[in-house]
C-alpha positions in Angstrom: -7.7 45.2 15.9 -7.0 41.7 15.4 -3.3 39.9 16.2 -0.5 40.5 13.1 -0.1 37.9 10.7 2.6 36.5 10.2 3.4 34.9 6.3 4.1 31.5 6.4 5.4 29.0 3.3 4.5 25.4 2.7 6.8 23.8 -0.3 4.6 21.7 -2.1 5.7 21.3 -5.6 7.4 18.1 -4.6 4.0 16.6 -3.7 1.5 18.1 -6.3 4.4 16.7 -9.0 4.1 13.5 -7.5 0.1 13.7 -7.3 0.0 14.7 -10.8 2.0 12.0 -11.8 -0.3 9.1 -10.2 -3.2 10.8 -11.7 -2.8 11.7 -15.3 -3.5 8.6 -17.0 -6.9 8.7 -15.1 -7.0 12.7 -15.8 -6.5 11.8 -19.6 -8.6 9.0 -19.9 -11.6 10.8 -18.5 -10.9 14.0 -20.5 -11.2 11.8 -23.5 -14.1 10.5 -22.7 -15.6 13.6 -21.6 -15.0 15.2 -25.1 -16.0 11.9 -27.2 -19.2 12.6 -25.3 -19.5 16.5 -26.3 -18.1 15.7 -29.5 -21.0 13.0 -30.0 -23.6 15.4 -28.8 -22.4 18.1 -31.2 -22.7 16.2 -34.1 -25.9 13.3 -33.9 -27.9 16.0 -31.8 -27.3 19.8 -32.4 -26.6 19.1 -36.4 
């Protein structure tokens, strides 16, 4: 048998908020292009 674990709890909200924050603009932007890229394909390729 191996030793007992023992549950341990890391807050992190503070610093994934803060991450999210910094990144969004970039996370949007590429989203955007992303989909003006599917959207393109969809429509000059598969029609």
């Amino acid at each position: 048998m191996g030793l007992p674990l023992e549950k341990q709890t890391v807050p992190i909200e503070t610093q994934a908020d803060a991450s999210l924050q910094k990144l969004s603009s970039v996370l949007l932007d590429r989203f955007t292009d992303l989909l003006h890229q599917e959207l393109n394909h969809a429509f000059n390729i598969e029609s």
